[in-house]
C-alpha positions, -999 to 999 in steps of 0.1 A, spaced: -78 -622 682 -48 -628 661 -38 -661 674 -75 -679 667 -89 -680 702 -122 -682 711 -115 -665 743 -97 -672 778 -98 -695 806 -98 -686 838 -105 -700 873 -92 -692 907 -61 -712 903 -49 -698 871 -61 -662 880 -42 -656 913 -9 -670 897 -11 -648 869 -21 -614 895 6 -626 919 34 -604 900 12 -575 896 -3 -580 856 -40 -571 857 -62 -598 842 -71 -569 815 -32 -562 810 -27 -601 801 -61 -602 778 -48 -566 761 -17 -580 751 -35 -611 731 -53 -587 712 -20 -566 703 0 -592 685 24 -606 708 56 -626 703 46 -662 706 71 -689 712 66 -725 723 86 -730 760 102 -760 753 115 -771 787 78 -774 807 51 -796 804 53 -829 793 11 -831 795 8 -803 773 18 -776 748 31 -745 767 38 -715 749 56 -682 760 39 -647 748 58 -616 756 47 -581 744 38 -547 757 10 -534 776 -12 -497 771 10 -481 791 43 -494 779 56 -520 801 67 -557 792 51 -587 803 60 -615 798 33 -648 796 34 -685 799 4 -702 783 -16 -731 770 -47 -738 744 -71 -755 758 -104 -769 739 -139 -769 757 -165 -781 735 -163 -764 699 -143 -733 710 -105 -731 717 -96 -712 746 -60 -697 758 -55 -704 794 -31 -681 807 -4 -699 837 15 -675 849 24 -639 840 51 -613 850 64 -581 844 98 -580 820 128 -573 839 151 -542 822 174 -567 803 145 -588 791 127 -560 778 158 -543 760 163 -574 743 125 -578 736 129 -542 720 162 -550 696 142 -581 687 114 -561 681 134 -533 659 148 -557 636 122 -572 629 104 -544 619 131 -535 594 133 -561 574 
C-alpha cells in the first residue's frame, strides 16, 4: 500500500456508514492501493487526525473517502468513516486537478 498501512479496520459501525452511499467495501480498499489524493480534513475531529482520500475506482467512477490511522498493537491500520460517490462537479474538478498535475 502506498500510504504505509498495515491494512484496514473495519467493524459494523464503520462498515455500514461507508456501504450506506453505495461504495463496495472492495471499491474503498481498491482505491488505497491505486494512489489516491490524500488531504487532511481540517474542520472534523478534534480526537483525531481525519484525512480525506478521493480517487477513482475500476470502473471509473469517483469516490470520495473520509478517514483515520489507527494503531493496534505493532501494525497501523486505516479505518475508513464514511465513503461516497463524487458528485459531477466534484469529479470534474478532481479530473483538472488531476491533469495538471500530471503535466508538470
Amino acid at each position: 500500500m502506498s500510504i504505509g498501512i498495515g491494512g484496514f479496520d473495519w467493524d459494523e459501525g464503520n462498515r455500514a456508514k461507508c456501504q450506506k452511499h453505495g461504495v463496495s467495501i472492495a471499491e474503498i480498499e481498491a482505491l488505497f492501493m491505486a494512489d489516491p489524493f490524500v488531504a487532511p480534513a481540517w474542520k472534523h475531529s478534534k480526537k483525531e487526525d481525519r484525512l480525506i482520500a478521493v480517487g477513482k475506482t475500476a470502473s471509473g467512477r469517483g469516490v470520495f473517502i473520509a478517514f483515520t490511522m489507527r494503531t493496534k498493537g505493532q501494525t497501523r491500520l486505516l479505518r475508513p468513516i464514511s465513503a461516497r460517490y463524487m458528485h459531477a462537479k466534484e469529479f470534474a474538478a478532481y479530473e483538472k486537478a488531476r491533469t495538471t498535475t500530471e503535466d508538470r
